[in-house]
N, C-alpha and C positions, 0 to 999 in steps of 0.2 A: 589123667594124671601124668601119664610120660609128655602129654603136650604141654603140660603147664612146665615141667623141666627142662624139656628142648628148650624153650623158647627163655626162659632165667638165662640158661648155656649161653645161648646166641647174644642176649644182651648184653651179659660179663664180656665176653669177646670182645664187641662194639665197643664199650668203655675202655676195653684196654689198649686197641687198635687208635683211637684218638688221641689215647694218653700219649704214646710211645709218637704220635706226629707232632703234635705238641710240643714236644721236649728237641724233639731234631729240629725243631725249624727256631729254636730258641736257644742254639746254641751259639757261644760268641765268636766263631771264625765263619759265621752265616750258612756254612756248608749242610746241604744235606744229605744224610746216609739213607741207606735200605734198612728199612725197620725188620726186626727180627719179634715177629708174633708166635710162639710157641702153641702150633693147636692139643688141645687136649688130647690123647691117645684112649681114654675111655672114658666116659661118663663119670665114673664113680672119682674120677682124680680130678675133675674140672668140679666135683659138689664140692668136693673135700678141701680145694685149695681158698684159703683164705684170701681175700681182698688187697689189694698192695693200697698202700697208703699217696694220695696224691703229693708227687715230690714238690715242695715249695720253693721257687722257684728265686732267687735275691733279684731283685733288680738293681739296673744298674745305675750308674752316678746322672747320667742322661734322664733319667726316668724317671726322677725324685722329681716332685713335684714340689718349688718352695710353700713353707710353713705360713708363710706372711701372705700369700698370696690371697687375693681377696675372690679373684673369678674362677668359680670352680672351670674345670678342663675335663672334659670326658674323655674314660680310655680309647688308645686311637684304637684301631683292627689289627688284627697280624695283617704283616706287610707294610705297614706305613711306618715313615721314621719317626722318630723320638722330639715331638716339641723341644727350641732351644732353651737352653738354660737361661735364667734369669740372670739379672747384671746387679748387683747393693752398688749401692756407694751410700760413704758416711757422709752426712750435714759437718761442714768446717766450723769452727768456731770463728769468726770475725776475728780479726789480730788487735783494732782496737777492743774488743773487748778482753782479751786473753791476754793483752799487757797488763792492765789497770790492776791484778791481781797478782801480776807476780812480785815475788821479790826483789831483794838488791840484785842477788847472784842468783841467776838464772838463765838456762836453757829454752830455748824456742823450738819446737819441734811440728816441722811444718810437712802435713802430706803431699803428698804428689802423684798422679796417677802415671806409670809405665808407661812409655812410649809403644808404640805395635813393633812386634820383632823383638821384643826383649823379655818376652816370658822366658822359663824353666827349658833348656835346650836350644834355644832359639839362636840362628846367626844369621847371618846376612844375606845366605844366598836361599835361603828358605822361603816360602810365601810369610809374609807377615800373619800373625795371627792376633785376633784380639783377647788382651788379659788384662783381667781384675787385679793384677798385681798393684801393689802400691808402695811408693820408694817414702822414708822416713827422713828427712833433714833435717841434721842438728845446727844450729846458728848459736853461738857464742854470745850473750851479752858482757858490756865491760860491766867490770866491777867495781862499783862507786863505794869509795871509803869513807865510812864516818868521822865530821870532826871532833878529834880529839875533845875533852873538854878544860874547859879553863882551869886555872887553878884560883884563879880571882870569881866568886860568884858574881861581883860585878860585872867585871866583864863579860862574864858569861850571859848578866842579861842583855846585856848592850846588844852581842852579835845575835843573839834572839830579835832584839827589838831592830836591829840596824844589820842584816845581814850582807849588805855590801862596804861592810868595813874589813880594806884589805890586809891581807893575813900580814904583813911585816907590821902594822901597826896592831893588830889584836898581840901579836907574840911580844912585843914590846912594852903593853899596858898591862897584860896580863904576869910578863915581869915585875912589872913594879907596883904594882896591886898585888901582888899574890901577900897573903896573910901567912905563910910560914916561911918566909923568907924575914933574912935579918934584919931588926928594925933600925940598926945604927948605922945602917949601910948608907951611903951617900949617892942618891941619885939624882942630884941638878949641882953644880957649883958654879957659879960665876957671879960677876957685878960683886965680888968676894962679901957671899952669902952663898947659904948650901942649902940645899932640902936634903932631910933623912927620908927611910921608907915610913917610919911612921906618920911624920909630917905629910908629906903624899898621900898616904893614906883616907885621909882626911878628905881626898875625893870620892872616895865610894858613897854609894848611896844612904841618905841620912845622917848625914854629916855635917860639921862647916866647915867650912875652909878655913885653912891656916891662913895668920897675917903676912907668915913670911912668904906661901903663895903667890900673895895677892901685889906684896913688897917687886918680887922679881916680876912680875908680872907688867906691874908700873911701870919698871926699868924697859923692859922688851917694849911696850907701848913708845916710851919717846924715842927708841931706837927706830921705829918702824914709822911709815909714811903713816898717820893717824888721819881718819877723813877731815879734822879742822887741823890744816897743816901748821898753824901758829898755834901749838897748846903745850902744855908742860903736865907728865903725870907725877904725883909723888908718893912717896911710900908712906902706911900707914902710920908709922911711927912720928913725924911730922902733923899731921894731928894731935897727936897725945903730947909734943913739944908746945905747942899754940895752945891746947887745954891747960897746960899746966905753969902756964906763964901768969904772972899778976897781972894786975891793973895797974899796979903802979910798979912796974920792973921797969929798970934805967934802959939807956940803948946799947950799953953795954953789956949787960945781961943779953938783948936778943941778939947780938950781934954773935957772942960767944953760942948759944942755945941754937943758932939757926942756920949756922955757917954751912953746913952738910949739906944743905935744903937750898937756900939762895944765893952763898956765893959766889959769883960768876968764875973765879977763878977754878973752885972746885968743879962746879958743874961744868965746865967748858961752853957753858954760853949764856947770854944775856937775857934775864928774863923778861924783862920791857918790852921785846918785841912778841909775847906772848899773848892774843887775844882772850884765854881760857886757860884756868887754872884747876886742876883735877885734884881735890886731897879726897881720898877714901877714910869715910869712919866708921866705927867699929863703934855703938851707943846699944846701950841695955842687950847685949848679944847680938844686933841687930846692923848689918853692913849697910851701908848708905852711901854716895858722894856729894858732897859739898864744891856743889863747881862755882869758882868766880867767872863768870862772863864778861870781860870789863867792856866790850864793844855793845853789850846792851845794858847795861846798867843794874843788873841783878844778879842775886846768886840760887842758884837752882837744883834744891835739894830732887836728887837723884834716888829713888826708894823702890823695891819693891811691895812696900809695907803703907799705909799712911802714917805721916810724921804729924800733919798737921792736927793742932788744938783749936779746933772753932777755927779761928781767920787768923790765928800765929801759931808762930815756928818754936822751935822748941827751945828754951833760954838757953841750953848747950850750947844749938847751932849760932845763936846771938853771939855768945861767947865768944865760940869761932871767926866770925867773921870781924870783930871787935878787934882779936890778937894777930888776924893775917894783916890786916888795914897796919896796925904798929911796925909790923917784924918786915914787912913791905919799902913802907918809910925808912928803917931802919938805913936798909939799904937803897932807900934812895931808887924803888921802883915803882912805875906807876905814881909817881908823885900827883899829877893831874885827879888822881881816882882816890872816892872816900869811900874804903869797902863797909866798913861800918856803919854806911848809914844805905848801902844799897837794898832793892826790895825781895825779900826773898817769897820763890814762887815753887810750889812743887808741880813739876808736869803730872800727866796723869799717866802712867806708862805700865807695862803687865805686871800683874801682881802673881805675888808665888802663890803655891795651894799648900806648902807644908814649912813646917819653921825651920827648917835646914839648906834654900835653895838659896838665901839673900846672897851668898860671898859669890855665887855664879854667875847671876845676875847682876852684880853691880860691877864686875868684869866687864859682861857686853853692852851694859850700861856706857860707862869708858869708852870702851872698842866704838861704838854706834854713835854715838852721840854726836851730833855736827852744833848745838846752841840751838835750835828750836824743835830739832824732832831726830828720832833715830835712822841713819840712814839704810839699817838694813832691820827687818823683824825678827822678833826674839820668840818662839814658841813655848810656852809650859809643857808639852810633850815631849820637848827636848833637851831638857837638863840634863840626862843622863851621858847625849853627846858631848854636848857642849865640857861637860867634867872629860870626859877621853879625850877629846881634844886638848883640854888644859895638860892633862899627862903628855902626850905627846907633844904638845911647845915646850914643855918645860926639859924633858928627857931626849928628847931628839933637836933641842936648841945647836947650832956652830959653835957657841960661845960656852956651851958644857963640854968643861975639863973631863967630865966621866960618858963622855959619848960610847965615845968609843970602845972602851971597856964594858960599856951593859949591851951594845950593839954585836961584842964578842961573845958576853955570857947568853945572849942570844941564838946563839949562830946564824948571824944575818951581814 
């Protein structure tokens, strides 16, 4: 019995003698002290003392072994140093991909790994050290500003549909298209005739054109180098003079009715040397031009619509050329030429897709036209240009008295 005791005694000792090496060789300035073992002074005090509980021990940042780590690592031995630390680094995001997301106004923030030598203390004359630090850069994007929006939804679809229409000309149609703007306000004068804003109007989408339009319009055409250099355009209302003359009206009557239209004095120039005569009409809602060709011997109704009846023309357009033939003679033009009995022919030329496009089209009609074909193509997808453009000839004409002043209410 006392040797089963001794020999418990001797063991307690044992454990506690390892413990107290243990502990000294694992402290953090590496030093090791003289251990101080307390031997029992008599038996009964070494039964009686209870067990010390093993101190647990923290380790250190070294000796963490990472979480993520896939290969386990066995503990080294005392004495051996501490496996190095593991190194992260994040996966970047692509920058093409990390723009495509962002917004107008935004931040680019781009990582960057530390150079060596520039960790937490570090300066120049140090050994460089390596660190996981990582520097953040901010990059500025510009900030792109929304266009305004129109006040015309016309226009508004136009620069949807035609976004390289330059801004002095959108802020100029969208003047004079805007729907709450005053309708008596005078935005074209010259050839002393005037467009109001309602009259203009009449360009936004699903609409017809006004005659008075289509009047200045004529005017600007004979001013301007026209692809058949010898032509004359007339205003619509010269039509509806030639409709509404008899068959048996004297030459005095046309001479008085027609003066505005053919006399050379008025006009300032001689119409004889004219190969093509341009009158625009205006039949059951429906714009058309009635061109004399006198150098091919026909007249050539100009439509986007079909005018023809079976294999004739329509007894209006008869009419018409019946009363230009008289008011021609009148004045003693064209005498050689009997427009009355020329053959009238319709080319085949683009048709509109909706009942409001005729007055645009019978414009570039005009404009194109050389006597056998058009010299430049007209699109159905492009009406809606084609009317901004009319705005802008008309509004931004030399010959408009009120340039200036809507160029002002502008501020252009």
């Amino acid at each position: 019995m006392l040797q089963s005791e001794t020999s418990e005694t001797m063991l307690r000792l044992a454990l506690s003698l390892v413990r107290d090496v243990g502990a000294l060789r694992c402290r953090p300035d590496g030093s090791e002290g003289n251990s101080f073992v307390p031997c029992p002074s008599t038996e009964h005090h070494i039964k009686d003392q209870p067990m010390r509980p093993t101190p647990v021990r923290q380790p250190s940042a070294e000796e963490i072994e990472p979480e993520d780590s896939l290969v386990p690592t066995p503990h080294s031995p005392i004495g051996m140093g501490p496996s190095p630390a593991p190194t992260y680094s994040e996966p970047l995001v692509p920058q093409s991909q990390a723009e495509v997301s962002l917004p107008t106004e935004v931040t680019v923030v781009t990582v960057e790994d530390a150079e060596e030598g520039e960790g937490a203390g570090g300066s120049g004359s140090q050994a460089p050290k390596p660190s996981s630090m990582k520097r953040y850069k901010r990059t500025a994007k510009r900030i792109v500003k929304r266009i305004p929006a129109c006040k015309s939804p016309f226009v508004t679809q136009c620069v949807k549909q035609f976004p390289k229409i330059p801004h002095a000309d959108r802020v100029v149609a969208d003047y004079a298209l805007a729907e709450m703007g005053d309708p008596s306000e005078i935005l074209c004068d010259m050839y002393g005739m005037y467009i109001r804003r309602e009259e203009l109007s009449c360009l936004n989408a699903g609409r017809w054109v006004n005659s008075m339009i289509v009047a200045i319009v004529s005017r600007m055409m004979n001013g301007q180098q026209a692809p058949p250099a010898c032509a004359h355009f007339f205003e619509p209302s010269f039509s509806d003079v030639l409709s509404n003359l008899k068959s048996n009206a004297t030459t005095q009557v046309i001479l008085e009715r027609c003066a505005m239209y053919l006399d050379p004095d008025t006009l300032g120039h001689d119409l004889s040397s004219c190969d093509m005569m341009f009158i625009p009409v205006c039949e059951n809602n429906h714009w058309h031009v009635h061109v004399v060709n006198f150098a091919a011997g026909r007249v050539e109704i100009l439509s986007s619509l079909p005018l023809r009846r079976g294999n004739n023309i329509s007894a209006a357009t008869r009419r018409l050329s019946m009363a230009l033939h008289k008011a021609l003679h009148a004045y003693r033009i064209h005498m050689d030429a009997d427009v009355s009995s020329f053959v009238h022919v319709q080319p085949h030329l683009l048709q509109q897709l909706n009942g409001s496009d005729c007055g645009v089209f019978v414009l570039k009609f005009m404009e194109f036209w050389n006597g056998a074909t058009l010299t430049t193509s007209v699109a159905k997808d492009k009406t809606n240009m084609y009317k901004l453009q009319l705005v802008l000839q008309l509004v931004l004409n030399e010959r408009n008295s009120v340039r200036d002043t809507i160029m002002a209410a502008c501020h252009l």
